[in-house]
TORPA-4810 file (N, C-alpha, C, O; in nm, 3 decimals):
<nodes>
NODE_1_-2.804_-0.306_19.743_-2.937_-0.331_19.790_-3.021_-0.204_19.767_-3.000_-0.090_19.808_X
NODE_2_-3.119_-0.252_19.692_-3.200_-0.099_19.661_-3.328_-0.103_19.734_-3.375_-0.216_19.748_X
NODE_3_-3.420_0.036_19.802_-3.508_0.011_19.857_-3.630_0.028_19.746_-3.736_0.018_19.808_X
NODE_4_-3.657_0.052_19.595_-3.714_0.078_19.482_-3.689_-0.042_19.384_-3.747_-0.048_19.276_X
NODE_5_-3.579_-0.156_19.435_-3.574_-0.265_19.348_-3.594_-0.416_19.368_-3.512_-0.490_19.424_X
NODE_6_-3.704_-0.452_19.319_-3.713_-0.620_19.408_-3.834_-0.671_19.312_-3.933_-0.613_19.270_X
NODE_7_-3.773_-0.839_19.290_-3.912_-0.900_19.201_-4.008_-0.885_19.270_-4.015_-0.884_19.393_X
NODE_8_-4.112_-0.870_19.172_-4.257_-0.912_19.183_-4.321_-1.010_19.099_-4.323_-0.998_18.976_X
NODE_9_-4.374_-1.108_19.158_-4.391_-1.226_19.070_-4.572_-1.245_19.041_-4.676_-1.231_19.106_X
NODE_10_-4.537_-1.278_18.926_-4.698_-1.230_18.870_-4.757_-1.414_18.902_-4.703_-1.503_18.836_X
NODE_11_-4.849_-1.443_18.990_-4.863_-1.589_19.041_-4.939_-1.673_18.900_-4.916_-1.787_18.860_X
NODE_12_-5.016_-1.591_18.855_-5.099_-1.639_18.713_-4.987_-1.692_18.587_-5.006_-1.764_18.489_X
NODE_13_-4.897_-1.639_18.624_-4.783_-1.719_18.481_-4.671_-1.801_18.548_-4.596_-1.864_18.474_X
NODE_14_-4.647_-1.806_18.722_-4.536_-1.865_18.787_-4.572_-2.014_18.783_-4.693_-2.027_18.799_X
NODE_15_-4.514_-2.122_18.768_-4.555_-2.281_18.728_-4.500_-2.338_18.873_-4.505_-2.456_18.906_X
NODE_16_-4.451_-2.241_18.945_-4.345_-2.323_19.108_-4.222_-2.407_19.050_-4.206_-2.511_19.114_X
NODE_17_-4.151_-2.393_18.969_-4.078_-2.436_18.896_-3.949_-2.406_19.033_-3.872_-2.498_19.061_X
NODE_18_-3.941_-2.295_19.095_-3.831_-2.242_19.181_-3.748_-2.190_19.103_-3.686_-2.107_19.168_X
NODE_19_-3.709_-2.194_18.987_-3.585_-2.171_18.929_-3.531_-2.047_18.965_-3.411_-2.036_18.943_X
NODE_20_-3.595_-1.938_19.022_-3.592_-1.818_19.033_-3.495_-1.828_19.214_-3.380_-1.792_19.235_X
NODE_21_-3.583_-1.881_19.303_-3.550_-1.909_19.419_-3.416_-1.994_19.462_-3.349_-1.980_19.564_X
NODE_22_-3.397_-2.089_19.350_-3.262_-2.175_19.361_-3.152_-2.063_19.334_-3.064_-2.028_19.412_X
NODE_23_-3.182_-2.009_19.190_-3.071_-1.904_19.161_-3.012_-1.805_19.265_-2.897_-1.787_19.306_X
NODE_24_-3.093_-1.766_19.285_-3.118_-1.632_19.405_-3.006_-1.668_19.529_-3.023_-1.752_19.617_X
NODE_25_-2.863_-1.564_19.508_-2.746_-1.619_19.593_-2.777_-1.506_19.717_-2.707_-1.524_19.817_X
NODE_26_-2.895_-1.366_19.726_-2.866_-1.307_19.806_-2.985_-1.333_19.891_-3.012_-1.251_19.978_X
NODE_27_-3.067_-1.449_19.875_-3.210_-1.474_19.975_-3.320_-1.408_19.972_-3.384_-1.388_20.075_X
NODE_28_-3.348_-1.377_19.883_-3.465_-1.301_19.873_-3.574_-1.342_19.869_-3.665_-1.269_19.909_X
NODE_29_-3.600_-1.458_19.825_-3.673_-1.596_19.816_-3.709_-1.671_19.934_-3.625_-1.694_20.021_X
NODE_30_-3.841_-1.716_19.943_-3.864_-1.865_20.039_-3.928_-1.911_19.970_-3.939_-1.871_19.854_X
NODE_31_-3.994_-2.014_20.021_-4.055_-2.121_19.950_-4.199_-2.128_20.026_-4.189_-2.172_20.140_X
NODE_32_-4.314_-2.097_19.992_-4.443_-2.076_20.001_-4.533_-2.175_19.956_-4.593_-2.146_19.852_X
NODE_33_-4.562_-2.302_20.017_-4.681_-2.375_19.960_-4.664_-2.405_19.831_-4.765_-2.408_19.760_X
NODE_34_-4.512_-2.439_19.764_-4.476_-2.460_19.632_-4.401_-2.315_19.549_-4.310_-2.317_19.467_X
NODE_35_-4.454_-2.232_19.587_-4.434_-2.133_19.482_-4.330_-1.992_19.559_-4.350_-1.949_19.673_X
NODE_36_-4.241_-1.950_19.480_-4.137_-1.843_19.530_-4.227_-1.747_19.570_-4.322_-1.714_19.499_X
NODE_37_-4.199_-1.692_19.699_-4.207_-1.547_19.799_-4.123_-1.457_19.815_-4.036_-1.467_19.901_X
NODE_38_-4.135_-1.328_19.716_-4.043_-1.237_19.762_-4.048_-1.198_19.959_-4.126_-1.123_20.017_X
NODE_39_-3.943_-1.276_20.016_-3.985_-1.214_20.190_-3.829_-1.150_20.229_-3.794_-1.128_20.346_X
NODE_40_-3.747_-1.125_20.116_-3.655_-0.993_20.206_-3.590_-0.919_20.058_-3.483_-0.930_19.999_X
NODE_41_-3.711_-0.844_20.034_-3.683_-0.733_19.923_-3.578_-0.634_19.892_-3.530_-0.576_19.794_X
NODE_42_-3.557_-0.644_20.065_-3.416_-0.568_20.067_-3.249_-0.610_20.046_-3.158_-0.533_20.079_X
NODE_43_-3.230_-0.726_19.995_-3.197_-0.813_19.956_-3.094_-0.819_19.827_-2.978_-0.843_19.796_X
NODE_44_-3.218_-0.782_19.778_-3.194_-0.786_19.639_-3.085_-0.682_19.542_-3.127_-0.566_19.546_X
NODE_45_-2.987_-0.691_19.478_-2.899_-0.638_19.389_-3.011_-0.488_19.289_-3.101_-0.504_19.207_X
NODE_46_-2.971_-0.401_19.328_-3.053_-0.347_19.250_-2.987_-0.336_19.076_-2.876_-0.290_19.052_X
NODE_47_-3.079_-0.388_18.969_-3.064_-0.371_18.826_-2.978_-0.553_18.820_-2.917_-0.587_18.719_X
NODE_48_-2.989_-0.632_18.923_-2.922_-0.747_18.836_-3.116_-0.806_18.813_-3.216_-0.764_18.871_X
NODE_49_-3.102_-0.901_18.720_-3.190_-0.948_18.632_-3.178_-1.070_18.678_-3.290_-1.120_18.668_X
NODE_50_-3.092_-1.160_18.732_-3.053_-1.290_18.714_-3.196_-1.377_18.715_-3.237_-1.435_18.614_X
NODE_51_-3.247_-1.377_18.809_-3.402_-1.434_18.836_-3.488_-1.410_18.723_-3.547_-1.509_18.681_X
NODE_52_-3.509_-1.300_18.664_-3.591_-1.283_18.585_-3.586_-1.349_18.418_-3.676_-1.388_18.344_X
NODE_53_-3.421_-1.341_18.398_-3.372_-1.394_18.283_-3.389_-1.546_18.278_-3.414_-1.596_18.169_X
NODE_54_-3.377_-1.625_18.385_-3.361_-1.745_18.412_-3.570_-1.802_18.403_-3.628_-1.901_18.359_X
NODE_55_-3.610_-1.679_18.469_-3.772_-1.760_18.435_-3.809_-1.784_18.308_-3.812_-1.686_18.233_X
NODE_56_-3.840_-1.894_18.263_-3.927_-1.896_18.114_-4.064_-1.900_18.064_-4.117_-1.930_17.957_X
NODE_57_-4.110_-1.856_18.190_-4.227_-1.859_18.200_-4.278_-1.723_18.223_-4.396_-1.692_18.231_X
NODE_58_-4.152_-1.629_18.234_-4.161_-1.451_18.184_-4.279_-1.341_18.375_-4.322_-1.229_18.403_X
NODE_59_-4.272_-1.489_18.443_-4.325_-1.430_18.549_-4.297_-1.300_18.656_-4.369_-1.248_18.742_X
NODE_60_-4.184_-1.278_18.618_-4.110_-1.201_18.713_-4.086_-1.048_18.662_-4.004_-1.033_18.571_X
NODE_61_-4.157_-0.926_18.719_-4.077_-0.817_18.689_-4.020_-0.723_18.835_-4.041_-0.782_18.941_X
NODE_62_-3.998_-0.677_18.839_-3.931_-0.575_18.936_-3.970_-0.467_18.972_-3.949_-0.376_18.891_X
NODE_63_-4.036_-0.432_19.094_-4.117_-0.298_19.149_-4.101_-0.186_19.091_-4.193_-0.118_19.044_X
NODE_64_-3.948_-0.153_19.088_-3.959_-0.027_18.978_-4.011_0.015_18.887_-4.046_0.132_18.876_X
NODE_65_-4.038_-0.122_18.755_-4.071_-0.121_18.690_-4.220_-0.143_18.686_-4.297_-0.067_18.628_X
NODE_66_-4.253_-0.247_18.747_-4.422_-0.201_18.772_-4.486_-0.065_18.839_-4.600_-0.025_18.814_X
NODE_67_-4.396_-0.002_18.927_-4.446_0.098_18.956_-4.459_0.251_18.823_-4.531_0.349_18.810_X
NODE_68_-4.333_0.185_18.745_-4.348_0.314_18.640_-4.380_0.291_18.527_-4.317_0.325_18.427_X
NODE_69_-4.535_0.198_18.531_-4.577_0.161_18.423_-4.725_0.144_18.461_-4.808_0.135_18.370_X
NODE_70_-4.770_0.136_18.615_-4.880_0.153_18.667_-4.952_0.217_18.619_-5.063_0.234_18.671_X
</nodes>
């Protein structure tokens, strides 16, 4: 569990498809008015991808990485 690693989902390319939220075995996910909520960031595997690989709709990157590209 990393405190520097957790999706961030860009809402303009997410379709509510869930695919991201079904995958997701450590809960990091709820379900928001259709569309995935990162609501326990801390959660999350730091450096697994699984969610992100699985979107095809390319919505998903990871705080770290938005932060070191800001």
């Amino acid at each position: 569990m990393a405190k520097n690693w957790y999706p961030v989902i860009d809402y303009d390319k997410c379709t509510g498809c869930l695919t991201c939220s079904n995958f997701c075995p450590h809960g990091v996910y709820t379900v928001d008015n259709g569309k995935p909520k990162v609501t326990n960031p801390m959660e999350c595997v730091e450096f697994c991808r699984g969610c992100q690989k699985l979107c095809e709709y390319g919505a998903i990157s990871y705080y770290s990485e938005v932060k070191s590209h800001g």
